[in-house]
N, C-alpha and C positions, 0 to 999 in steps of 0.2 A: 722784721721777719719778712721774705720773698719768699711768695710762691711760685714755685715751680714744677714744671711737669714733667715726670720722669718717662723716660724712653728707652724700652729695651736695645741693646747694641744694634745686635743681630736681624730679630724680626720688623723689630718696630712697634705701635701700638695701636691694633686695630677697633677702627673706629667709623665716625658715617660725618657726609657733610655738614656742616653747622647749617645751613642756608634753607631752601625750599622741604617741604614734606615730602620729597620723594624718599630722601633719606639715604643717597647713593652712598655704598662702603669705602672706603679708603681707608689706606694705612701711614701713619703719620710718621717719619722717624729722623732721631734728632742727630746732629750732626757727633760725630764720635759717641753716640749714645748717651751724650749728659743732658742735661735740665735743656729746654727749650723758650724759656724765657728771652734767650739774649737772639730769636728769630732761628737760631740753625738746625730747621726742620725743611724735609722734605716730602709731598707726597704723593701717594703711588695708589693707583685704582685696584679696587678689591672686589672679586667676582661677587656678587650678588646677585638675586633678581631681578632687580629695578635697576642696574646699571650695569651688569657684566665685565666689567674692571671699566668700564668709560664715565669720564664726568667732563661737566661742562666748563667753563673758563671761570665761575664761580669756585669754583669744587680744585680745579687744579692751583689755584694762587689764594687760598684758603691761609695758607700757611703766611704768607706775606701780613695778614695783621700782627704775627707774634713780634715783628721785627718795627714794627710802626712806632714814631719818637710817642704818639697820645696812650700809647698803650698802659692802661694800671696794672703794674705787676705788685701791689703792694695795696693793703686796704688806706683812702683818705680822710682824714676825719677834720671838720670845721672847726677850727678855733674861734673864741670869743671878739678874736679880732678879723675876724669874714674869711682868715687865711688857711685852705686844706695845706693837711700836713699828714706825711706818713704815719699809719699807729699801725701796733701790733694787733694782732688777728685774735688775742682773746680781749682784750679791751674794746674793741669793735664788737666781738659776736655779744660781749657784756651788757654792753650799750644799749646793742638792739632788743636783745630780749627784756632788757629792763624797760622800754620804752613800747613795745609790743604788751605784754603787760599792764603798764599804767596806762595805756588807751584801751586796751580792754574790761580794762575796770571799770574805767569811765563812762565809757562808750557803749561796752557789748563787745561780743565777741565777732558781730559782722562789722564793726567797725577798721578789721584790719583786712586786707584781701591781697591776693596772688595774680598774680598774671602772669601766664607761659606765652610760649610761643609754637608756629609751624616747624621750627628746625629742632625741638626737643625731640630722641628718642621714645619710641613708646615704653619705655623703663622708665626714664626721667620724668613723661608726663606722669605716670601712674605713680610716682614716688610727689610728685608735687601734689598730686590731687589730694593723696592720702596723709599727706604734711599737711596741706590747706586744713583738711576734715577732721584729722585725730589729734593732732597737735595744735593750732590754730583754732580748731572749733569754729571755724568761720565759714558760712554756705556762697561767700563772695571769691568766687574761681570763675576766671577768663583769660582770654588769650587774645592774641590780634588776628587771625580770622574772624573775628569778630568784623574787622571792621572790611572784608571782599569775601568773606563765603557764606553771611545770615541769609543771601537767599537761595543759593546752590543750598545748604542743608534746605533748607526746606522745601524746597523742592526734591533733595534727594531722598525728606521720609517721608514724603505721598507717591511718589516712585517706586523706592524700594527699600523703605523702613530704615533705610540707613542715613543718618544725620549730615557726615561726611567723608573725603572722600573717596575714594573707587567702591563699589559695593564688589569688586571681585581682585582677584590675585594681576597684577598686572602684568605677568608673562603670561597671562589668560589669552591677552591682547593677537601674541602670537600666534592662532590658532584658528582668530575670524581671518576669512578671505575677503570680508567686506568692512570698512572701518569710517562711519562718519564724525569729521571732527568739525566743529563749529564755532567760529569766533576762536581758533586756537592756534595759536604761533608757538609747537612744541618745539618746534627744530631751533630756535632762538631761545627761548627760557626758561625750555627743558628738556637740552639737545639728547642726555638717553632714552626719554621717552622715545623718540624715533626708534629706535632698535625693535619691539616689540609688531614696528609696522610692515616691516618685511617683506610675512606673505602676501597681505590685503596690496602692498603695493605691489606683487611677483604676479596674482592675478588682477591686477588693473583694477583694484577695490578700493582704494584711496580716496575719500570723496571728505574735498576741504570746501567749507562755505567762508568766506573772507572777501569783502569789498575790495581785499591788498592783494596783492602780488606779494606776498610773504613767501618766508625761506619754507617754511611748513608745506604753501600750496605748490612750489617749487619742484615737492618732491613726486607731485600728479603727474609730470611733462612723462615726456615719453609712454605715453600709454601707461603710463602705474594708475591713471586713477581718472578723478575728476574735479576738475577748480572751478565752485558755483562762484560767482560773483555778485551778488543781489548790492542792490542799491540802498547803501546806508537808511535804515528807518524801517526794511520790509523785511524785516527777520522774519515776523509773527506770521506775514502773509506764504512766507516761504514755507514751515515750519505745518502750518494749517493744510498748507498743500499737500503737502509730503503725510500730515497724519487723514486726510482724504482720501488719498491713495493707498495706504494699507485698510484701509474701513475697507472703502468699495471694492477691492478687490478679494476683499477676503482672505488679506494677507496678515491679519493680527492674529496671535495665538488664542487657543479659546480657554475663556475664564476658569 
């Protein structure tokens, strides 16, 4: 049994990039409208917030894994003699849950666990967590930000209660005329973030801290902004400074 993905003729099948949590929309559509297994998908940017029909060189050749020779279109399962081999998709789902099962017996029920990712919709995650919790019964739920955002979250809920992240809408973005970005190469690898930056860059609000000449501080030149360049190791010193100067001036909001 092959799975396959069906594809309306006509519209196509709207959807969001697999890759980074930005979550840019696109519309995926397969070639004469059939199954998209054998790669004949093409796609096309879908207005949303966070991308405005643009995506980055991730996002537009998305579709190019369908057609990849490694690609599993079909569940594999281990033979007795070390060799995968194709099986049908209830002998597979049988399997697992037989074996999910007898280790939870054994074991407990935190003995089996989940791990998502940043490119799952927040439908999907919410559908995994509540699989993890009602079905699984298991309190072992993770993901791989786990392994570059444990200390942004925590930093972001002594901040602003919020674990991860934006704490705001990020066409918010478009609305400050002042916009400090720090240690961040959006314009590179997450080129519609740009979009949002705009006005800050229309009034010369652009203000990138980067030891690099990055594409992101790039976009400072002509009066849009401003490109700090502090010397590798004096972030802290930079950062102290900058929060010195809203103290003493009396430019922090009051409590």
């Amino acid at each position: 049994m092959r799975a396959s993905v069906l594809v309306p003729e006509q519209s196509g099948t709207p959807t969001h990039c697999p890759y980074c949590a930005l979550q840019c929309a696109m519309t995926v559509t397969g070639s004469g409208g059939h199954h998209t297994h054998d790669g004949g998908a093409t796609i096309t940017g879908r207005d949303f917030p966070t991308n405005r029909g643009g995506l980055c060189r991730k996002g537009w050749s998305a579709a190019e894994l369908l057609k990849h020779p490694d690609r599993l279109t079909a569940p594999l399962l281990r033979g007795e003699d070390g060799v995968l081999r194709e099986a049908a998709w209830d002998d597979v789902l049988r399997l697992i849950s037989e074996r999910v099962r007898t280790t939870q017996a054994e074991h407990g029920p935190d003995s089996v666990a989940v791990f998502g990712g940043g490119g799952l919709t927040n439908e999907k995650a919410y559908t995994l967590g509540k699989f993890a919790r009602l079905a699984l019964r298991t309190s072992r739920i993770d993901y791989n930000g786990r392994f570059c955002m444990s200390s942004a979250a925590a930093a972001g809920n002594r901040a602003f209660g919020v674990d991860r992240g934006l704490p705001f809408p990020l066409e918010d973005l478009g609305h400050a005329s002042v916009i400090l970005l720090l240690g961040s190469n959006a314009a590179d690898t997450m080129p519609p973030f740009v979009q949002p930056l705009r006005r800050a860059r229309a009034d010369g609000g652009l203000i990138v801290v980067d030891p690099r000449r990055s594409a992101t501080a790039r976009l400072t030149e002509q009066g849009r902004g401003v490109h700090l360049q502090p010397t590798p190791g004096t972030d802290l010193t930079l950062l102290l400074g900058l929060a010195h100067v809203v103290v003493a001036e009396g430019l922090a909001a009051a409590p």
